[in-house]
C-alpha positions as CSV (number, residue, x, y, z in Angstrom):
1,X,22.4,-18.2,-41.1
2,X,23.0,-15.0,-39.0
3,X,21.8,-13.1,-41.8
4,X,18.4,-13.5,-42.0
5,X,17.8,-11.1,-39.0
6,X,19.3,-7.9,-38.2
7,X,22.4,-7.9,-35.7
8,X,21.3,-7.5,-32.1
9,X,21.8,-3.3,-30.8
10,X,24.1,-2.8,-28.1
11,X,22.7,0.0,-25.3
12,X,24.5,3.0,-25.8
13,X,25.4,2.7,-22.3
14,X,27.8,1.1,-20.7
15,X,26.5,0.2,-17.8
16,X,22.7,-1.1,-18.0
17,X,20.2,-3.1,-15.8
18,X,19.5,-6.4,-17.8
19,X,17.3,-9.7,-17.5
20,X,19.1,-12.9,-18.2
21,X,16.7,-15.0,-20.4
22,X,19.2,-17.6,-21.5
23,X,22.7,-19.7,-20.6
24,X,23.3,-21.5,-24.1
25,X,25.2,-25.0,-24.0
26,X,28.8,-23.2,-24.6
27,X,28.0,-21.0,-21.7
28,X,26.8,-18.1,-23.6
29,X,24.9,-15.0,-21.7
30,X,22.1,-14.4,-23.6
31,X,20.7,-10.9,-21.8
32,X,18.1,-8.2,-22.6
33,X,18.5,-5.3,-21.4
34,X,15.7,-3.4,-19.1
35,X,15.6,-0.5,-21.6
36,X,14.5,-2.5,-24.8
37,X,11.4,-4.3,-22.3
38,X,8.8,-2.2,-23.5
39,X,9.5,-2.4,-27.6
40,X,9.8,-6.0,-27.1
41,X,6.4,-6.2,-25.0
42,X,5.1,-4.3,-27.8
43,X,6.5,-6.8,-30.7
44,X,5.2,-9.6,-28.6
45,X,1.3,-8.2,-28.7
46,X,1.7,-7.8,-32.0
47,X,3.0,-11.1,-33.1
48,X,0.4,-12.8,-30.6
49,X,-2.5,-10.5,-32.6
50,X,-1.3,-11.9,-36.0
51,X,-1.1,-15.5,-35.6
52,X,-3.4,-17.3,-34.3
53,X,-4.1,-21.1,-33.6
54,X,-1.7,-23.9,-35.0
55,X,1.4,-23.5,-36.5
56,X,1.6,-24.5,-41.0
57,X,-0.4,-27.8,-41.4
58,X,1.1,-27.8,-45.1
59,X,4.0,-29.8,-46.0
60,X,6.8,-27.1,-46.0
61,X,10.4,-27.6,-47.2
62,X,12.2,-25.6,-44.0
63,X,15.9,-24.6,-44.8
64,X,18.4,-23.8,-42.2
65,X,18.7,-20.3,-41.3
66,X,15.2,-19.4,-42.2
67,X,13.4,-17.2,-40.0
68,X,10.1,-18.0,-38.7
69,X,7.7,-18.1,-35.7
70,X,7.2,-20.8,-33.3
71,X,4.1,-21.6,-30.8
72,X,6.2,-22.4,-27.5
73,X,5.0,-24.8,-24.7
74,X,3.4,-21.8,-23.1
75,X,1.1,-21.1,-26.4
76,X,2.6,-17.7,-27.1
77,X,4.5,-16.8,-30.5
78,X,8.0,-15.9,-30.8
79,X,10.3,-14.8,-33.3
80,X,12.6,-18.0,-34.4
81,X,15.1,-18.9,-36.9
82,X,15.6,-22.4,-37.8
83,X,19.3,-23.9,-36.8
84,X,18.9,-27.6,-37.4
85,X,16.2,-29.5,-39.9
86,X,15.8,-33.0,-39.1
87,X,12.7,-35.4,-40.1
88,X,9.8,-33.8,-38.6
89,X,11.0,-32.2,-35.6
90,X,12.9,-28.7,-36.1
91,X,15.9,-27.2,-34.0
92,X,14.8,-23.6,-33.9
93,X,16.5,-20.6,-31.7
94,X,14.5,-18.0,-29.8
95,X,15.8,-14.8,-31.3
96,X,14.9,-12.4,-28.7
97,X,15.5,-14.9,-26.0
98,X,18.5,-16.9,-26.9
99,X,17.7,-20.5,-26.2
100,X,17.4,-23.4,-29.0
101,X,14.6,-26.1,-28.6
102,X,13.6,-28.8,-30.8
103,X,10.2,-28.1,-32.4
104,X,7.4,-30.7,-34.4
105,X,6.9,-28.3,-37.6
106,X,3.3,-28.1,-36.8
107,X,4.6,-25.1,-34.5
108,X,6.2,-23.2,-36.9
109,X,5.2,-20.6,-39.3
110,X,7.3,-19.4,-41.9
111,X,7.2,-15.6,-42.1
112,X,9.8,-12.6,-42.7
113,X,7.5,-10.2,-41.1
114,X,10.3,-9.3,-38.4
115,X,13.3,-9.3,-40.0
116,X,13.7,-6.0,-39.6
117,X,14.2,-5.5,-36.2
118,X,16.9,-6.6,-34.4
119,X,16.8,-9.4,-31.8
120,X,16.5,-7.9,-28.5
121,X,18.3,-10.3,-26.6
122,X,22.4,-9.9,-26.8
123,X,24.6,-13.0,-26.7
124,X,27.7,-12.3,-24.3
125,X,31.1,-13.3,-22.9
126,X,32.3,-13.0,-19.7
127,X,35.5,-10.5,-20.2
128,X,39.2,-12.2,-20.0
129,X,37.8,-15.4,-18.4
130,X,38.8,-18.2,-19.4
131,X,36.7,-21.4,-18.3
132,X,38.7,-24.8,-17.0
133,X,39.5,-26.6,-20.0
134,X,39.2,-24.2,-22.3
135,X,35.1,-24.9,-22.5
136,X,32.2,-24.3,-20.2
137,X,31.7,-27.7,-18.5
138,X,28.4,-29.2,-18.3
139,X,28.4,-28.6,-14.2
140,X,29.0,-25.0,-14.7
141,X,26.5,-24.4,-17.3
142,X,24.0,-25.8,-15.2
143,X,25.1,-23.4,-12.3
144,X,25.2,-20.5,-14.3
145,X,21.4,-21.4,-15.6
146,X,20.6,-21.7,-12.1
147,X,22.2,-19.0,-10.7
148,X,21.1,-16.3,-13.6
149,X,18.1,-17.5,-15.5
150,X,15.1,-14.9,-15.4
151,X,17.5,-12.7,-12.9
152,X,18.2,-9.1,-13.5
153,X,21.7,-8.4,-13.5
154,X,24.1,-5.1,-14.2
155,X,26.1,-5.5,-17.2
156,X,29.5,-3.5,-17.8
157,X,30.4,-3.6,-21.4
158,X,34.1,-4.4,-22.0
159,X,34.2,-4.8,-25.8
160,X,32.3,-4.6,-28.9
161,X,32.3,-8.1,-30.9
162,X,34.5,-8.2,-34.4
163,X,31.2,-9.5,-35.8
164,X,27.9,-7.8,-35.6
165,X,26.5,-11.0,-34.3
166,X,29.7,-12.1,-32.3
167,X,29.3,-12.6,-28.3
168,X,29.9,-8.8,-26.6
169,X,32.4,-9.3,-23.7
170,X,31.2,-7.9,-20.5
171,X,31.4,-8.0,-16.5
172,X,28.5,-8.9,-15.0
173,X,27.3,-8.2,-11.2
174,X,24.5,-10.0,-9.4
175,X,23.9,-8.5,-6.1
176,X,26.8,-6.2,-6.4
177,X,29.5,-9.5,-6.8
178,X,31.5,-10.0,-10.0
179,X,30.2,-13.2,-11.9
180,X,33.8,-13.9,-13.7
181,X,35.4,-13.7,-9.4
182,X,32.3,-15.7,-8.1
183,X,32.9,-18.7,-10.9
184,X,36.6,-18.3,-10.4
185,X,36.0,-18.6,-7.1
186,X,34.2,-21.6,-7.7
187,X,37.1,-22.9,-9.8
188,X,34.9,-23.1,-13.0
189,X,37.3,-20.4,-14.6
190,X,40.6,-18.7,-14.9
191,X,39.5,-15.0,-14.6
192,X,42.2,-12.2,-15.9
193,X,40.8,-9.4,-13.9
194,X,40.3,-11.0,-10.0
195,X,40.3,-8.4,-7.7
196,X,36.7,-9.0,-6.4
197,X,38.0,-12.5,-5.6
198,X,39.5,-12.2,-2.4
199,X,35.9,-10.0,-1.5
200,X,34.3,-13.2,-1.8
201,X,35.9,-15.2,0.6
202,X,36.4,-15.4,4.8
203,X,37.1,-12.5,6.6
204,X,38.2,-13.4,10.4
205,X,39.9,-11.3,13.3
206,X,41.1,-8.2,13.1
207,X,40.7,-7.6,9.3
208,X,37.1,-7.9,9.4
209,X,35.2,-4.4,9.5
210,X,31.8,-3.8,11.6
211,X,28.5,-3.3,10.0
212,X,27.9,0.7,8.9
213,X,25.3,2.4,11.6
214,X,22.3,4.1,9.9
215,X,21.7,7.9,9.4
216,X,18.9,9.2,11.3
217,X,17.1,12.4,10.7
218,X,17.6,15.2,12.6
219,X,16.6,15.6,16.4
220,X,12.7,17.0,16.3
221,X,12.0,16.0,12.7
222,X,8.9,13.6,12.5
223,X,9.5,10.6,10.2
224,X,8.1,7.5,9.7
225,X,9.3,4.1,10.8
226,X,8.4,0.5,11.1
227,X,8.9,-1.3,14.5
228,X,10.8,-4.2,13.8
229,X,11.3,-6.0,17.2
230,X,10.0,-5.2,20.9
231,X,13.0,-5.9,24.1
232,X,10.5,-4.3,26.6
233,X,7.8,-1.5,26.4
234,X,10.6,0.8,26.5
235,X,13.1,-0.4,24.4
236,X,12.6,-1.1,20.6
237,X,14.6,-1.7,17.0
238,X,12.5,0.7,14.4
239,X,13.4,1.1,10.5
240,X,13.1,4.3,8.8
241,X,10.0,3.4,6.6
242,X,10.2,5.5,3.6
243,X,7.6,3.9,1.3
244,X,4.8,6.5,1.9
245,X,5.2,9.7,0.0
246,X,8.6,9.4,-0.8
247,X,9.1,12.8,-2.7
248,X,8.5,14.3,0.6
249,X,10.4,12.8,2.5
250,X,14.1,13.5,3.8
251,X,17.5,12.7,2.0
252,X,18.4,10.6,5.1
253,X,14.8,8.7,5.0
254,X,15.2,8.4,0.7
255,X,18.9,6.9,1.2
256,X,17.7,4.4,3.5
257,X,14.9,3.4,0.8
258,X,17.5,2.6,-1.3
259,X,19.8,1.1,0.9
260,X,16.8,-1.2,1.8
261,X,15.9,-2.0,-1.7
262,X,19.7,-2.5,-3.0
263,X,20.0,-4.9,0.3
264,X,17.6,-6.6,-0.3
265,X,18.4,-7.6,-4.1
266,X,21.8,-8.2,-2.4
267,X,20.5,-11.0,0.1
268,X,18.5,-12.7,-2.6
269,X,21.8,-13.5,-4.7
270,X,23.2,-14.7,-1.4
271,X,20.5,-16.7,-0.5
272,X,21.0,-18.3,-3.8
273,X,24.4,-18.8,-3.4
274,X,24.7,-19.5,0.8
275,X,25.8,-23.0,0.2
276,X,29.0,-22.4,-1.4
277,X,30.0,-20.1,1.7
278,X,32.5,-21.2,4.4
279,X,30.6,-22.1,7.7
280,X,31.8,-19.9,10.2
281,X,35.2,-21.0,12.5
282,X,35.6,-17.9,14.2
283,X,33.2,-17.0,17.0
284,X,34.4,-14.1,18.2
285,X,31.5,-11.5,20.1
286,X,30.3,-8.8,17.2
287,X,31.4,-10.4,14.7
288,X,29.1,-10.1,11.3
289,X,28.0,-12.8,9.5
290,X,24.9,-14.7,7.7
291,X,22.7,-16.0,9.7
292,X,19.3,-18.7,9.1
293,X,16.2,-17.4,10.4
294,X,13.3,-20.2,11.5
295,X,11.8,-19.1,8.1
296,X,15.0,-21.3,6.2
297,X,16.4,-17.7,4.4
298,X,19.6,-16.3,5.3
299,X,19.9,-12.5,6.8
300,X,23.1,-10.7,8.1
301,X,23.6,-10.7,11.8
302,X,26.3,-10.7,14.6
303,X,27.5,-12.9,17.0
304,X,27.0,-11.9,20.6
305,X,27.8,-14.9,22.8
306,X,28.4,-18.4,22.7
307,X,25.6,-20.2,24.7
308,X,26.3,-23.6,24.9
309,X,30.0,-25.6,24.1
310,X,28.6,-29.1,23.4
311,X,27.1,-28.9,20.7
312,X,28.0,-25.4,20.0
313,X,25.4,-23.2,20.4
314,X,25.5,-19.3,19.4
315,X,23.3,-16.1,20.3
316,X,23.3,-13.6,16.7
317,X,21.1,-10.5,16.7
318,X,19.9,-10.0,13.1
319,X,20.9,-6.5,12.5
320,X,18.6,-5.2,9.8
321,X,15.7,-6.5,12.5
322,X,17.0,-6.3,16.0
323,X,15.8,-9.9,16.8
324,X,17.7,-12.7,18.4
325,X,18.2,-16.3,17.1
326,X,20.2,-19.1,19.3
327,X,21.6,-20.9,16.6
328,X,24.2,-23.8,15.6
329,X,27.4,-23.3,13.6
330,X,25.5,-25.2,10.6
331,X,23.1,-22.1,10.8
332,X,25.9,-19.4,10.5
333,X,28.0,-18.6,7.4
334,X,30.7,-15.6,6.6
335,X,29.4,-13.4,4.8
336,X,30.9,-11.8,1.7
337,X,32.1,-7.9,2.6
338,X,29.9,-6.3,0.1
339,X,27.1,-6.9,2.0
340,X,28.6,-4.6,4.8
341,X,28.8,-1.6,2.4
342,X,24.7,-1.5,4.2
343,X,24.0,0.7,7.1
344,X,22.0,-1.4,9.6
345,X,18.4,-1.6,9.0
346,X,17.2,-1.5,12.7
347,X,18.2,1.0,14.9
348,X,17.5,0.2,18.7
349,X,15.9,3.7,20.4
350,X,14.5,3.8,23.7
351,X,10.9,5.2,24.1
352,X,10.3,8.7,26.1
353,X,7.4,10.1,28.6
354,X,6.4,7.1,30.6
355,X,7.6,4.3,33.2
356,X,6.7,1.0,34.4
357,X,3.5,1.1,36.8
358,X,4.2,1.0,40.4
359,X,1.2,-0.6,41.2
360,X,1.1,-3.0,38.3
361,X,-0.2,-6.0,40.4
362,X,0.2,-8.7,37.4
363,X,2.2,-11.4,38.3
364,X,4.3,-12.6,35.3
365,X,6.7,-10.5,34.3
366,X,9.0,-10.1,31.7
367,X,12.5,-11.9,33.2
368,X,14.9,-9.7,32.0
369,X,13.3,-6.8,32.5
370,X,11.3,-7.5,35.5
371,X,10.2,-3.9,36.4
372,X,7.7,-4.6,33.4
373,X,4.8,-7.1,33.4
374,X,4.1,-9.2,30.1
375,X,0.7,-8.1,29.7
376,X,2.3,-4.6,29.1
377,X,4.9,-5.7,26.7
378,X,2.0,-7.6,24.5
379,X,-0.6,-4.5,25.1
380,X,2.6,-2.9,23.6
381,X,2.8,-5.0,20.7
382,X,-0.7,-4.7,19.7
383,X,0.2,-0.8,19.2
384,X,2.6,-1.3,17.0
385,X,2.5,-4.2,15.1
386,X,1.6,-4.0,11.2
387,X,0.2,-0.1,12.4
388,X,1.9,3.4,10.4
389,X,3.8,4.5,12.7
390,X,6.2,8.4,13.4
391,X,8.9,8.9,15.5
392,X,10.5,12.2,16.5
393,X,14.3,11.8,17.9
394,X,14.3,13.7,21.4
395,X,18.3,12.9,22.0
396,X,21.1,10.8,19.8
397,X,23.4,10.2,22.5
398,X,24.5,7.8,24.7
399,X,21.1,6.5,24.0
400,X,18.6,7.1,21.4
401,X,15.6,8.3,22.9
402,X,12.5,9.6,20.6
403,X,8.9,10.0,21.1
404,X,6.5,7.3,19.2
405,X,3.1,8.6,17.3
406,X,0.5,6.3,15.9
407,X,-1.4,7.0,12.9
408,X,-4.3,9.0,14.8
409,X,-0.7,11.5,15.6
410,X,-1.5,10.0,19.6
411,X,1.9,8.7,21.4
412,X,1.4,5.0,21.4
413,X,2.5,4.5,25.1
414,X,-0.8,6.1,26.1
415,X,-2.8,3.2,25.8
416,X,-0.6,1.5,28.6
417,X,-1.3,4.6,31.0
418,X,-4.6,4.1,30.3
419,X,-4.8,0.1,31.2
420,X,-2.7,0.9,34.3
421,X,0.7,-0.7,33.1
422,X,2.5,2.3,33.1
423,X,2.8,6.0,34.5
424,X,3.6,9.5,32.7
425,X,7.3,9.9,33.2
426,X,8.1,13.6,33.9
């Protein structure tokens, strides 16, 4: 049955970006990898430019094996072989996707058009695991397809399969976790090689390492930056905002791209998987951990105080942000360590060249920072919020002090001078 296609091409390398597009029934990893995208894009167009319409209307005596193309429930043409015939309605297999549907034979075309190339989706193994009763049970086939389906992953090759068509046995990471130590982990599987595992789970007290501080540039460097949060006029978190004209910018502003983009990716997977983490039992100040925002995802944070005993009630900072949340336990989970391998995203700087007005006569002000009224700290936020901002750093130590520019290259603070809720600081 096999034969009727060519076998499936394993990447040269052997580690590759790839796109899940299938869990069979027995648990099989059906992936393609990111390289092959484009020639399969390009089949695709093809096969969509050749047939058109309905499927054979004739009757047609299908054999098993038999290779073919098949209108899907989307209206698009695939490559197919047939795996089961019964009656009317076909069991066919996507070749360059993986996953077997039953067909009514009005869908199907016979053709050999495509023979020649091989599928571009690999099936795979997970290397030396071995699921709970010797099979993928139907719980964890369902969590893999909901864990993986559509996802891009990074696949480790292990070992070539005897058989050209045989399952190639691989490691697999999703946001920088093992998949064999995260199932184990789950107890869905035995896995031979576990020491990611113990990455996975709590880490309390003493053994639990602090968040990574970011890089900045150098002291009178101009760079741009994001404001992320606003404590006072004064005081601000900022991001290193390297999105703009990023072959110009700095090594340290070009890491934290990357950082940013690989943390991201990271907090997806773990927003995926933030219910099968331990709720936090440790409350202990600085402590990292994930953290529910009002917007119902999960982002890293730290604990700062405990605010209320009954019910328990707990003040995190989100660290990649700088803002704070008052949260229950329910809202708070441990995180797994590999999502401290990521400098903070917000770095808290204090602003440079002006001061609170002495003769600012509005009456609310902001309580705890009372020197400043609120109608300065929102004039202040309509400076910076959603605007392209650069920062120069003036000091990095004890504080981090720098001077903010807006787009027109004018220090932001000026507009507050000029409204009379704050003075040039000399």
């Amino acid at each position: 049955m096999d034969e009727v296609y060519k076998s499936p091409i394993v990447p040269e390398a052997k580690i590759f970006q790839a796109v899940v597009s299938c869990i069979g029934g027995d648990g099989t990893i059906y992936i393609i990898p990111k390289s092959f995208e484009t020639a399969l894009n390009k089949l695709m167009a093809e096969i969509q430019n050749t047939f058109k319409g309905l499927g054979l209307l004739i009757p047609y005596c299908w054999k098993k094996g038999e290779a073919c193309v098949v209108r899907g429930s989307d209206t698009v043409w695939y490559r197919a072989k047939i795996v089961e015939v019964s009656g009317s309605t076909l069991q066919v297999q996507y070749v360059d996707r993986g996953y077997i549907e039953s067909i009514p034979q009005c869908h199907l075309y016979p053709t050999t058009f495509y023979t020649g190339i091989p599928p571009f989706c690999i099936p795979c193994q997970l290397y030396k695991t071995l699921p709970i009763g010797n099979f993928w049970q139907q719980e964890a086939v369902e969590y893999l397809q909901e864990l993986l389906k559509n996802e891009e992953v990074e696949i480790h090759v292990k070992e070539l399969p005897e058989n050209p068509w045989g399952k190639l046995s691989i490691s697999l990471y999703f946001g920088g976790m093992s998949l064999s130590s995260f199932m184990a982990y789950q107890r869905y599987c035995v896995a031979e090689d576990c020491q990611n595992i113990e990455k996975l789970g709590e880490f309390e007290g003493n053994l639990l390492p602090s968040y990574l501080l970011q890089p900045l540039p150098v002291p009178g460097e101009i760079f741009p930056v994001t404001v992320t949060h606003l404590v006072s006029p004064k005081e601000i978190y900022i991001c290193l905002d390297s999105s703009e004209n990023l072959t110009k910018n700095s090594a340290t502003e070009r890491s934290a791209s990357c950082d940013s983009e690989s943390l991201s990716k990271a907090l997806k997977w773990c927003n995926k998987i933030v219910k099968t983490l331990p709720h936090l039992t440790n409350f202990k100040k600085e402590l990292p951990c994930l953290a529910e925002y009002v917007d119902g995802l999960w982002y890293r944070a730290k604990l700062l105080s405990i605010t209320q005993l009954v019910p328990v009630q707990i003040l995190v900072q989100f660290v990649d942000y700088g803002t704070y949340l008052v949260a229950p336990i329910s809202r708070l989970r441990h995180i797994p360590c590999h999502l401290l391998k990521y400098p903070v995203q917000a770095v808290r700087v204090l602003l440079t060249g002006f001061r609170p007005a002495s003769d600012d006569k509005n009456v609310e002000r902001i309580p705890y920072s009372p020197e400043w009224s609120l109608k300065a700290l929102w004039t202040m936020v309509d400076c910076v919020e959603g605007k392209r901002l650069f920062a120069s750093i003036l000091t990095a130590s004890p504080e981090v002090t720098i001077s903010l520019y807006g787009d027109d290259k004018n220090l932001v603070h000026l507009k507050l001078i000029e409204m009379g809720l704050a003075e040039l600081d000399q």
